[in-house]
KEMIPA-127772 format. One record per residue (C-alpha): residue number from 1; z, x, y. Coordinates in steps of 0.2 Angstrom, whole numbers, plus 5000, padded with zeros to 4 digits. Example, Ala and Ser with C-alpha at 12.3 -4.5 7.8 and 13.67 -1.06 7.14 Angstrom:
// residues 2
+-----+------+------+------+
! pos !   c3 !   c1 !   c2 !
+-----+------+------+------+
!   1 ! 5039 ! 5062 ! 4978 !
!   2 ! 5036 ! 5068 ! 4995 !
+-----+------+------+------+
//
This chain:
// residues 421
+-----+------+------+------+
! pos !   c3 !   c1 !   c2 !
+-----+------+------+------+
!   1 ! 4976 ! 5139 ! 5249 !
!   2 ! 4985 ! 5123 ! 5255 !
!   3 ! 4973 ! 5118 ! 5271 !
!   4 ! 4976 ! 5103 ! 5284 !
!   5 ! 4958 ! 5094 ! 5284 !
!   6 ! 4955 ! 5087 ! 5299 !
!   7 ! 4966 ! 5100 ! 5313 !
!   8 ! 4959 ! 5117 ! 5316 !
!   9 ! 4972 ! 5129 ! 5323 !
!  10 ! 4967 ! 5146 ! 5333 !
!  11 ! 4984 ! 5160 ! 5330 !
!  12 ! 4984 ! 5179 ! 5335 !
!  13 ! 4997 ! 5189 ! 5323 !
!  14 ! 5015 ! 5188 ! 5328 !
!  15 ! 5012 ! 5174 ! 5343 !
!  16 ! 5018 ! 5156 ! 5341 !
!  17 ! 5003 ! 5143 ! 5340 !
!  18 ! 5011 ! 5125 ! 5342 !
!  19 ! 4999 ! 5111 ! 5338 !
!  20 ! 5010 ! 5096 ! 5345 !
!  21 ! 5001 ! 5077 ! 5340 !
!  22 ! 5015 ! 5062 ! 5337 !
!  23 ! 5014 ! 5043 ! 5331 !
!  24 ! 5024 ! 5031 ! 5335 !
!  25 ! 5035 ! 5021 ! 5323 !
!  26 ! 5047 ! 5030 ! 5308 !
!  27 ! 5040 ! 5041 ! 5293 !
!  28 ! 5047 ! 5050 ! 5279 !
!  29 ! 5049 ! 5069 ! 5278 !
!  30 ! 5032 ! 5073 ! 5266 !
!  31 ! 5034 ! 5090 ! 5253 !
!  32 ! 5020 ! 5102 ! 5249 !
!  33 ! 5012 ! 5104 ! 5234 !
!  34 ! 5011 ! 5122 ! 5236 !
!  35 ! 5023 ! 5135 ! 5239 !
!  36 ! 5017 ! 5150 ! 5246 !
!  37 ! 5029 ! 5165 ! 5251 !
!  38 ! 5028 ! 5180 ! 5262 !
!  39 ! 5037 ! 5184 ! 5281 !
!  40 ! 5034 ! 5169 ! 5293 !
!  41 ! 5022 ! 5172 ! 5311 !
!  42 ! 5025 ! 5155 ! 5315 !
!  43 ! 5030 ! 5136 ! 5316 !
!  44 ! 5016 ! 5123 ! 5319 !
!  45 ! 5022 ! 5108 ! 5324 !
!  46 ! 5010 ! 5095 ! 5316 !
!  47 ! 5011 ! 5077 ! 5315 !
!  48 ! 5017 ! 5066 ! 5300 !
!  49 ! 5004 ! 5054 ! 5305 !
!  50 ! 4989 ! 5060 ! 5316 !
!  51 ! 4992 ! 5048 ! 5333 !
!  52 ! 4989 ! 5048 ! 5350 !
!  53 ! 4996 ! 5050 ! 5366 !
!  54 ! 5011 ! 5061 ! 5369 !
!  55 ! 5015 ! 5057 ! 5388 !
!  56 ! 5025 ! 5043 ! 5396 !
!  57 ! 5034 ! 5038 ! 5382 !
!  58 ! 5043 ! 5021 ! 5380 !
!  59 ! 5063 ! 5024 ! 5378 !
!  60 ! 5072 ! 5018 ! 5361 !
!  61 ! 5055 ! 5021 ! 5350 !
!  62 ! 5055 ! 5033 ! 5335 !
!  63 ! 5042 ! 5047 ! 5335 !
!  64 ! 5038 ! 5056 ! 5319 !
!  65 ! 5036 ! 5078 ! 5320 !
!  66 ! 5030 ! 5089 ! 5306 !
!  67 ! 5036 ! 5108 ! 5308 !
!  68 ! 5026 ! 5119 ! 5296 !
!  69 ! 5030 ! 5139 ! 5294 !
!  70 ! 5016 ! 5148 ! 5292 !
!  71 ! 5015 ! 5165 ! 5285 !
!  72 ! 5003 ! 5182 ! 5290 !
!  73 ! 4989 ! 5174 ! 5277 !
!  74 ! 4990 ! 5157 ! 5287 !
!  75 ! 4998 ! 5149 ! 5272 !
!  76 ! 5009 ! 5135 ! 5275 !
!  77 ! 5028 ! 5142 ! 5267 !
!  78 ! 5041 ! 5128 ! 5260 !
!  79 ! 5056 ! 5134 ! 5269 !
!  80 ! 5069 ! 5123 ! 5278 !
!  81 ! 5066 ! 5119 ! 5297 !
!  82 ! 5079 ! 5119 ! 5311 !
!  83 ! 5076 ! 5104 ! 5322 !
!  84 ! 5087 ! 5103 ! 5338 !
!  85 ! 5083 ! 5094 ! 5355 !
!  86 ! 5084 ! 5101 ! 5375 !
!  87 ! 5092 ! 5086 ! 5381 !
!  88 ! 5101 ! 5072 ! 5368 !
!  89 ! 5104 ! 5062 ! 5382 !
!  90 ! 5085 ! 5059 ! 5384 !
!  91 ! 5080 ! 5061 ! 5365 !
!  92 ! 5090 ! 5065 ! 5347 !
!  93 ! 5081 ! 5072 ! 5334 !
!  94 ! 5087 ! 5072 ! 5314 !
!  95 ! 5084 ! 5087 ! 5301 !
!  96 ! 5067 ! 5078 ! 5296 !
!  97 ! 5059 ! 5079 ! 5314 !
!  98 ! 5061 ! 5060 ! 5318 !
!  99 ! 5062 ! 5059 ! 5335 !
! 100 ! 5073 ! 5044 ! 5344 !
! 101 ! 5069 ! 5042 ! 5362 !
! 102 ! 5083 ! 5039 ! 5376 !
! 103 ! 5084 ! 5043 ! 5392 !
! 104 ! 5070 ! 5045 ! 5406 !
! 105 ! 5061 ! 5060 ! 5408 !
! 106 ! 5057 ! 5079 ! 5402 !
! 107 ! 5064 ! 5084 ! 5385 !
! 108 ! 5059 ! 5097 ! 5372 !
! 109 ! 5061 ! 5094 ! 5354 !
! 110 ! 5060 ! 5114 ! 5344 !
! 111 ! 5058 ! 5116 ! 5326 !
! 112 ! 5065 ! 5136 ! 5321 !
! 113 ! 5063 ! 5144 ! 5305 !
! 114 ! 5066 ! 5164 ! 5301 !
! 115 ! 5069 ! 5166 ! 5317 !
! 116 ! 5051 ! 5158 ! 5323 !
! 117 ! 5050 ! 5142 ! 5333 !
! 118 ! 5038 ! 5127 ! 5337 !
! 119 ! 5041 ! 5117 ! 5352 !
! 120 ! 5035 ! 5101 ! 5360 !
! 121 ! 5037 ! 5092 ! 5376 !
! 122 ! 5040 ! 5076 ! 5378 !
! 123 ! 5040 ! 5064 ! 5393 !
! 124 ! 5050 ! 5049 ! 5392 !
! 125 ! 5051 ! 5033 ! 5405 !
! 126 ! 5064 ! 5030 ! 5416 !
! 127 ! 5073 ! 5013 ! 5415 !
! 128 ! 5069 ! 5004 ! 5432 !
! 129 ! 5079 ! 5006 ! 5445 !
! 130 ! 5074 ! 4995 ! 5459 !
! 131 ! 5058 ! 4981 ! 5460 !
! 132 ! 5055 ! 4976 ! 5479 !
! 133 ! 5043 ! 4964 ! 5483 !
! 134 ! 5030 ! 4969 ! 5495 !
! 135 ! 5015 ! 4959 ! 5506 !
! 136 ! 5016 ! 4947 ! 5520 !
! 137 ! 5028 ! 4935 ! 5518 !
! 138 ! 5026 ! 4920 ! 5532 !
! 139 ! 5029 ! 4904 ! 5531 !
! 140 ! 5014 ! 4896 ! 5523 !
! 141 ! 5008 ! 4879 ! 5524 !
! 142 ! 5003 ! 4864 ! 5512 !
! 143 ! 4990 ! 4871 ! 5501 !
! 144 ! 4991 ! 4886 ! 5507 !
! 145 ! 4994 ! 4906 ! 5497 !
! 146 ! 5000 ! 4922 ! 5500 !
! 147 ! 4996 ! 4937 ! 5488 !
! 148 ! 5013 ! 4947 ! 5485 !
! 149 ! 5014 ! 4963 ! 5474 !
! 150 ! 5029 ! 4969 ! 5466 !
! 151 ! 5034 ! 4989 ! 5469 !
! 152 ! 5042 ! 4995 ! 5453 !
! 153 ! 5052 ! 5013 ! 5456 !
! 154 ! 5063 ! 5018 ! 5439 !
! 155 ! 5080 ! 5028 ! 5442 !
! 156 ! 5073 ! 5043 ! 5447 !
! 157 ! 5067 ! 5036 ! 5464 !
! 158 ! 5048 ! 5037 ! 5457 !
! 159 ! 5036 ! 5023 ! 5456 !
! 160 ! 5037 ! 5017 ! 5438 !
! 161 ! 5019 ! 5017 ! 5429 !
! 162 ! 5014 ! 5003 ! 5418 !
! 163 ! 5028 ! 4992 ! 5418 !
! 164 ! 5027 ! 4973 ! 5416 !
! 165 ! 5031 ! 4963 ! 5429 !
! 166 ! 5036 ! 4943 ! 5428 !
! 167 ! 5033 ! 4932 ! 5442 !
! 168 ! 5044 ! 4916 ! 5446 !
! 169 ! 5049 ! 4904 ! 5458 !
! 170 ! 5065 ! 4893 ! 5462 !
! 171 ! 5058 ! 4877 ! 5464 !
! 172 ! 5041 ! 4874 ! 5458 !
! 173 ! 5039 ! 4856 ! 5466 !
! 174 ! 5037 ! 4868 ! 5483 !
! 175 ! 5027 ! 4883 ! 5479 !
! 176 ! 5020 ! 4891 ! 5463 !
! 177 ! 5017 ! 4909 ! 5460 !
! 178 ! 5007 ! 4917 ! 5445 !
! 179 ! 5007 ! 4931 ! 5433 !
! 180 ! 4999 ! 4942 ! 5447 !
! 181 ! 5010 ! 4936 ! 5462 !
! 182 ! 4998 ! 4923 ! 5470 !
! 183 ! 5007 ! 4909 ! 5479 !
! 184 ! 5002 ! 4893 ! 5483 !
! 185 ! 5011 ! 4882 ! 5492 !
! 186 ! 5012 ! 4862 ! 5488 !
! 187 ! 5025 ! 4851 ! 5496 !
! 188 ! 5036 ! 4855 ! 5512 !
! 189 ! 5054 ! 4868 ! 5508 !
! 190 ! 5059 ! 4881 ! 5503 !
! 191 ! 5059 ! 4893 ! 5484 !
! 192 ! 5065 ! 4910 ! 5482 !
! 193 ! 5050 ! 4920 ! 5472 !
! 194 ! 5058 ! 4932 ! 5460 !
! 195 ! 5048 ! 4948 ! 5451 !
! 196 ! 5057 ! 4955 ! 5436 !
! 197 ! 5054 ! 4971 ! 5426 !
! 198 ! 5065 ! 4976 ! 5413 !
! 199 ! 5078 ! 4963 ! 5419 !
! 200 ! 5077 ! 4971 ! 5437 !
! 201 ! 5074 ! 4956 ! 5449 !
! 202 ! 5068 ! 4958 ! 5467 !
! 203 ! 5064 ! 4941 ! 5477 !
! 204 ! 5060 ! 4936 ! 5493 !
! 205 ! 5062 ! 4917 ! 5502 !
! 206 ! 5046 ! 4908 ! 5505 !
! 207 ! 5043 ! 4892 ! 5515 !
! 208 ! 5030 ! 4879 ! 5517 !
! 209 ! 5027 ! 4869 ! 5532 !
! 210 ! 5014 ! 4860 ! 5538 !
! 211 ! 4999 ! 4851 ! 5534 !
! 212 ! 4984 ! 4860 ! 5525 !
! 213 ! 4972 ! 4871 ! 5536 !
! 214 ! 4955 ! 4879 ! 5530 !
! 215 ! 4957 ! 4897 ! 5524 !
! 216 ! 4939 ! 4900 ! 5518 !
! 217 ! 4923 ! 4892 ! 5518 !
! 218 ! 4910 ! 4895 ! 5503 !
! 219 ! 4892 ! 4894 ! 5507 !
! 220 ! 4879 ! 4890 ! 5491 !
! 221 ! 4860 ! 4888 ! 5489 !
! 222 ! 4855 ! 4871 ! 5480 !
! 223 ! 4859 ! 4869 ! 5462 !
! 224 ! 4846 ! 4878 ! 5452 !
! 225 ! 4841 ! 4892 ! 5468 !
! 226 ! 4852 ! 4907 ! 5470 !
! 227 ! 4847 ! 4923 ! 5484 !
! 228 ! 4830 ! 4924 ! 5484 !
! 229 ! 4815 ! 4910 ! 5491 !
! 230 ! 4798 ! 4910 ! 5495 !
! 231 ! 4789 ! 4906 ! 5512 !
! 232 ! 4788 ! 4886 ! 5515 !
! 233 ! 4801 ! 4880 ! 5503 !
! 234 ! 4812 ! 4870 ! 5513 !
! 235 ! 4830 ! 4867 ! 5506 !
! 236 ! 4846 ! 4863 ! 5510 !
! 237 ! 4863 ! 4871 ! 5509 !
! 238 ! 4879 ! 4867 ! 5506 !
! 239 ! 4897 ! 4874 ! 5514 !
! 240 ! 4915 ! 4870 ! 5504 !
! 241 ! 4929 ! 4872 ! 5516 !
! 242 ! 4946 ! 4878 ! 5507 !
! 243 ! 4963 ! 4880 ! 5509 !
! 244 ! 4972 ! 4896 ! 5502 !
! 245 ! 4977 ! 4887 ! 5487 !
! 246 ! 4959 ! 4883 ! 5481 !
! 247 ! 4961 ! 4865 ! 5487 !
! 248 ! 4943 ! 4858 ! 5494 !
! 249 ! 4950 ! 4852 ! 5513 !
! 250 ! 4938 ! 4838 ! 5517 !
! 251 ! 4934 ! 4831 ! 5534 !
! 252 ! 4926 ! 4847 ! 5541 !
! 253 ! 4912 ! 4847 ! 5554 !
! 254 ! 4902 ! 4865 ! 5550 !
! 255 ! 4891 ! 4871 ! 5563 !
! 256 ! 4876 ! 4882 ! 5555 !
! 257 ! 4869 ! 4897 ! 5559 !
! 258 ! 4855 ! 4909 ! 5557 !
! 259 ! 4855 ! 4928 ! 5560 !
! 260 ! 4838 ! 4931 ! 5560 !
! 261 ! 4829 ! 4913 ! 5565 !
! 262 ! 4811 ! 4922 ! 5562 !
! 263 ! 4814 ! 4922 ! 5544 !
! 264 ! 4821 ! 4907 ! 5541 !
! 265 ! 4830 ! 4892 ! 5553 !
! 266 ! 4843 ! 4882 ! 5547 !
! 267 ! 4848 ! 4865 ! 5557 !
! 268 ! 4864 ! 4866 ! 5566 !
! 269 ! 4872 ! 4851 ! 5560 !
! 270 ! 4864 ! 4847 ! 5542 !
! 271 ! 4862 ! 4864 ! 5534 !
! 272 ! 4843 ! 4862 ! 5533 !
! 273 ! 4836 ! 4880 ! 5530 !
! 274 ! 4817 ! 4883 ! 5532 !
! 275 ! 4810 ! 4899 ! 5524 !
! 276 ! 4798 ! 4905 ! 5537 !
! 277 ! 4792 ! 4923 ! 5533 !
! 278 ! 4795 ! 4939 ! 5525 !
! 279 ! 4814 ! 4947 ! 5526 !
! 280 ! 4830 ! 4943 ! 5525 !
! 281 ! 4845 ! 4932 ! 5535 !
! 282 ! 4863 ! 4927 ! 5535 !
! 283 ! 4864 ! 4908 ! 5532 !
! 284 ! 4880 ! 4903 ! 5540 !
! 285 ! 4894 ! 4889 ! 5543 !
! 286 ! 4907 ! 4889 ! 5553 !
! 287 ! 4923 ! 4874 ! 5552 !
! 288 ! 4938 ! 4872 ! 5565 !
! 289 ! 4952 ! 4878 ! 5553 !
! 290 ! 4962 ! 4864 ! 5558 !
! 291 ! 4974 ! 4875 ! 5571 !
! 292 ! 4959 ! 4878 ! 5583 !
! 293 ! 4951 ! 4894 ! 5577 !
! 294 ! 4937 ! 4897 ! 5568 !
! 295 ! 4935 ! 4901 ! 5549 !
! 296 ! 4916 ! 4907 ! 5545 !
! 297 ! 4907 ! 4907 ! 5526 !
! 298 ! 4890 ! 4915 ! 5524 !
! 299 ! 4878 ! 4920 ! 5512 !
! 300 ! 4862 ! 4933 ! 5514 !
! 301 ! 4845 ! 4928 ! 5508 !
! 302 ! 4828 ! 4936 ! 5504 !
! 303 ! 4812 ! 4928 ! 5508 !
! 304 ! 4796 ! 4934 ! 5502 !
! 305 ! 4778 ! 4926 ! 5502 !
! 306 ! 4777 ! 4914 ! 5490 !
! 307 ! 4761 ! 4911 ! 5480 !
! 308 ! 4754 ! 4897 ! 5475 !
! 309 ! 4749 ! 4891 ! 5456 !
! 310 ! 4733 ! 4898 ! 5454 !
! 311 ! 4728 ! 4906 ! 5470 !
! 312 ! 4722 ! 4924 ! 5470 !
! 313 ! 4729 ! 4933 ! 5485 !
! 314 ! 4726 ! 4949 ! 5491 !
! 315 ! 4739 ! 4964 ! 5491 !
! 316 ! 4739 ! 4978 ! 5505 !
! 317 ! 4736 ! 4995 ! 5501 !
! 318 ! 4751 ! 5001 ! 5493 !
! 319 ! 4756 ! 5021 ! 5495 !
! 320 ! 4756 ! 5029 ! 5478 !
! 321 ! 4774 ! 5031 ! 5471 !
! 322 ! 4783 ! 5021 ! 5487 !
! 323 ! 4772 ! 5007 ! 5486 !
! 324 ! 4776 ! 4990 ! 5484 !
! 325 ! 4772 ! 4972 ! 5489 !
! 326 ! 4784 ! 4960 ! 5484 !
! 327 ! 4782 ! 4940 ! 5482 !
! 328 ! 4790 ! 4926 ! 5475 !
! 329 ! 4782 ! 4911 ! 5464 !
! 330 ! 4793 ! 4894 ! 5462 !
! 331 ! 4791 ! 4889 ! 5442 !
! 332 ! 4798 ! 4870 ! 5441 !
! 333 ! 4809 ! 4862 ! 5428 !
! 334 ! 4798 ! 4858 ! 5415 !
! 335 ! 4787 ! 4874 ! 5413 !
! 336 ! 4785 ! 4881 ! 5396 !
! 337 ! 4777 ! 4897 ! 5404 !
! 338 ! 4777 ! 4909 ! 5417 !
! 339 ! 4762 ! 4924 ! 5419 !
! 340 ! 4754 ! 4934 ! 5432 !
! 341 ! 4740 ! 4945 ! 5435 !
! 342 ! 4732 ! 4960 ! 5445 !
! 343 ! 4714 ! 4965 ! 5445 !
! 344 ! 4701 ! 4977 ! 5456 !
! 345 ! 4702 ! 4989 ! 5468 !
! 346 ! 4707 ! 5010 ! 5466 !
! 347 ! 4724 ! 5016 ! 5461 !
! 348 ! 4734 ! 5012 ! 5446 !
! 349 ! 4746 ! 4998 ! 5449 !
! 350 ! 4759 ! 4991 ! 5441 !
! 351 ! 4766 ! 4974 ! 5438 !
! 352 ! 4785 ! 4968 ! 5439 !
! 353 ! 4793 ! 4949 ! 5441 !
! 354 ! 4813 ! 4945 ! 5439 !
! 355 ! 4819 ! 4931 ! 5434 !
! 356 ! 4829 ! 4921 ! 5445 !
! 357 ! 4845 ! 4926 ! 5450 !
! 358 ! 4842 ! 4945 ! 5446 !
! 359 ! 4843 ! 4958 ! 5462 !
! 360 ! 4834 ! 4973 ! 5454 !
! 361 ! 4838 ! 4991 ! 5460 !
! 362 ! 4825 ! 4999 ! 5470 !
! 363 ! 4811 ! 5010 ! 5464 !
! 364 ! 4813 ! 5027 ! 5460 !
! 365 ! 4796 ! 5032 ! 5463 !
! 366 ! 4788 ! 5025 ! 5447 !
! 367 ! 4797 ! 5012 ! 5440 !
! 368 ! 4812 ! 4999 ! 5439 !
! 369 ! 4828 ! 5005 ! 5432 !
! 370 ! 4837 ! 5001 ! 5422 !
! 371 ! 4827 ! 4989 ! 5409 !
! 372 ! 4834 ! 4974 ! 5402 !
! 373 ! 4829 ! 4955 ! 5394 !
! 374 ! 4828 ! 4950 ! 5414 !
! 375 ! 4813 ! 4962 ! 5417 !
! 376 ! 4793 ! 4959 ! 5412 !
! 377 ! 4782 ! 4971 ! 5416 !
! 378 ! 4765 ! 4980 ! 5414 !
! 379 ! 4760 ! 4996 ! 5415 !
! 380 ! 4743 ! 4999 ! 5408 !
! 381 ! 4730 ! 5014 ! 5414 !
! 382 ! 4720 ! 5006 ! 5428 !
! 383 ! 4725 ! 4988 ! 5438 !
! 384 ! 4722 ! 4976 ! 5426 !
! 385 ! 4737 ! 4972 ! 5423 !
! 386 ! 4746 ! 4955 ! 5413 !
! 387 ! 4762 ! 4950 ! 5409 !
! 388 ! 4772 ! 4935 ! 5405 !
! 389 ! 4788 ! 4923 ! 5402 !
! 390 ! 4792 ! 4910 ! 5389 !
! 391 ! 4813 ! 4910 ! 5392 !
! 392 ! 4824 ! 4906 ! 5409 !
! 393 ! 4811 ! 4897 ! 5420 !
! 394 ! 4817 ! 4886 ! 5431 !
! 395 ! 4818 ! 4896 ! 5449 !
! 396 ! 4813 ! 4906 ! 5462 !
! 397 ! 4805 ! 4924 ! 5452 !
! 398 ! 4802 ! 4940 ! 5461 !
! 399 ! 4784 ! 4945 ! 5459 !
! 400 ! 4782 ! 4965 ! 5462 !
! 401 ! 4765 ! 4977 ! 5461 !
! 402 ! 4771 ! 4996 ! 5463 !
! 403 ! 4758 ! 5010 ! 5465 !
! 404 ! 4763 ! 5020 ! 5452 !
! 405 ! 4764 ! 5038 ! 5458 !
! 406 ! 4753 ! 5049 ! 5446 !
! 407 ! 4739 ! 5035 ! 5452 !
! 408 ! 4735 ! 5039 ! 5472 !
! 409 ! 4733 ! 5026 ! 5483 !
! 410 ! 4730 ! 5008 ! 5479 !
! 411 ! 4719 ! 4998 ! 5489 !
! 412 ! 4708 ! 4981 ! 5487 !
! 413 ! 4721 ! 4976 ! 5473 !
! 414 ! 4721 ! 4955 ! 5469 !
! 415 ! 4738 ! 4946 ! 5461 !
! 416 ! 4738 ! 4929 ! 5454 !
! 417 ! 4752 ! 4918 ! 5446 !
! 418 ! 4752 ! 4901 ! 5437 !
! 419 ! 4763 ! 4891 ! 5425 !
! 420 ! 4761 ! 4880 ! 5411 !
! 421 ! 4758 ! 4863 ! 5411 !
+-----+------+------+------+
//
């Protein structure tokens, strides 16, 4: 028996089963090598080459369909198919089963034999009708952008999925817009901004006046430190003050702030932040615009303890499973090694450290998840625990010891750190 290898098909007796699969592009009508007789159930349709999606069809492509009779023993039956189409306005089909796509929207293309007949639906785009471009269209200043968006709807009144839209503009020496409708605006005057899909143009007229102003303002840690410090470092930060183009406006006097001053201050007028004690703040910086308003850029930090190279310190009794006491240890440029330690007291604890730059997720009860190349850890029986780093040193790590939950309370546990040289 003559069998398709890699399509299973379920049929009850005297019922239609249609397995309807397509692939783009044209093929050649294939004969059997068997010729099986006997009165038809059925018409699979099948395709010439096995392919993939069936929906939302591009218009003026060729899609390839295999009708195969069937008779009552499941045998495929060399007998000539009957191919015809719902709708040749929206797709054609030849006496091979080769589809031609046309038109937008719902068509079925039907293979009869013996009276028996296969069908398969296709959905075919419409062409695009209209393209309007949407989004707040002021006038915009030197060095300053507007985000626009381009709605697509195809003849049918629906928005059309997937098209390709390009952006341009008039006059390029005024404004410039990208492949995602992002304007930016560079000399005083005016361009029309087009967005075209399928040779369907909608446009809008933008102007720049103006001298540049301050859209956003960026606050960063020093080069080298990223979220996370320790008690007593001292460091300052830096605010970069742009327009909506990008463009770095300078000349800005920032005012800095802190949301929580207990943690950590920073000086009003140099950006001077002092780590003071355990938690977390908003470091911010605040610019006149350049109009008279205010444009704000911030940035949240965590500060834990920091421990110093050597020094054994003592870790408060941590609950078993929600447990935890975090620190942080400063290793320099330079270091060729990074280790820490815990020893004594009850319990079973756990030891964790980060590398810097890497937020983990919180515990669920016993452990970090997920693991990864930024994670060291040790979980022997018992507190004695050891672990180390020879790779991405430089920085501010995050020291953890977690009571691990099969292992009660932990109490009278000592950490120490250290680095090499």
């Amino acid at each position: 028996m003559f069998s398709w290898p890699t399509l299973t098909v379920r049929r009850a007796a005297l019922n239609v089963a249609v397995l309807a699969v397509v692939s783009l592009g044209a093929a050649a009508c294939s004969t059997y090598s068997e010729s099986f007789t006997g009165p038809i159930i059925g018409v699979d349709v099948r395709p010439q080459i096995i392919g993939t999606v069936t929906t939302n069809l591009a218009r003026n492509i060729t899609v390839q369909l295999r009708a195969v009779p069937i008779n009552a023993d499941s045998n495929w039956v060399q007998q000539a198919v009957t191919w015809s189409s719902s709708d040749d306005g929206k797709a054609t089909v030849d006496a091979t089963g080769l589809v031609t796509t046309k038109g937008g929207g719902d068509v079925t293309i039907s293979a009869s034999v013996a009276g028996k007949t296969g069908s398969f639906d296709l959905n075919i785009q419409y062409p695009v009708g209209t393209v309007t471009i949407t989004g707040n269209v002021p006038s915009i200043r030197k060095e300053g952008a507007v985000s626009l968006t381009a709605a697509v709807l195809g003849t049918d009144g629906q928005p059309a999925i997937g098209r390709s839209v390009s952006w341009s503009s008039s006059n390029t020496a005024v404004a410039t817009v990208s492949q995602s409708g992002f304007v930016a605006g560079l000399t005083e005057g005016t361009t029309t901004i087009s967005a075209t899909s399928e040779g369907v143009s909608g446009s809008v007229i933008v102007t720049v006046q103006g001298e540049p102003v301050v859209a956003t303002v960026t606050v960063a840690a020093p080069a080298g430190f990223f979220n996370f410090f320790g008690t007593g470092q001292v460091l300052t930060f830096t605010q970069t003050p742009k327009a909506g183009s990008g463009t770095v406006i300078a000349g800005t006097v920032p005012v800095w702030a802190s949301s929580s001053p207990a943690v950590a201050t920073v000086n009003a007028a140099t950006g001077l932040v002092t780590m003071l004690s355990a938690g977390k703040t908003t470091i911010s910086a605040t610019v006149d615009n350049g109009l008279g308003a205010n444009v704000m850029g911030s940035m949240e930090i965590e500060v834990a303890p920091m421990l110093a190279k050597g020094v054994q310190v003592a870790v408060p009794t941590l609950a078993a499973g929600s447990g935890f006491a975090l620190y942080a240890y400063n290793v320099p440029a330079g270091a060729t090694s990074f280790s820490a330690t815990t020893t004594g007291g009850t319990g079973d604890a756990d030891l964790y450290f980060f590398q810097p730059g890497v937020t983990p997720s919180a515990f669920n009860g016993n452990a970090f998840p997920p693991w990864s190349n930024t994670t060291t850890f040790s979980g022997n029986s018992g507190n004695s625990e050891s672990a180390s780093r020879t790779t991405n040193l430089p920085g501010v790590w995050r020291v953890y010891t977690h009571a691990w939950a099969g292992g009660g309370t932990v109490t009278g546990l000592m950490l120490t750190a250290t680095h090499t040289p």
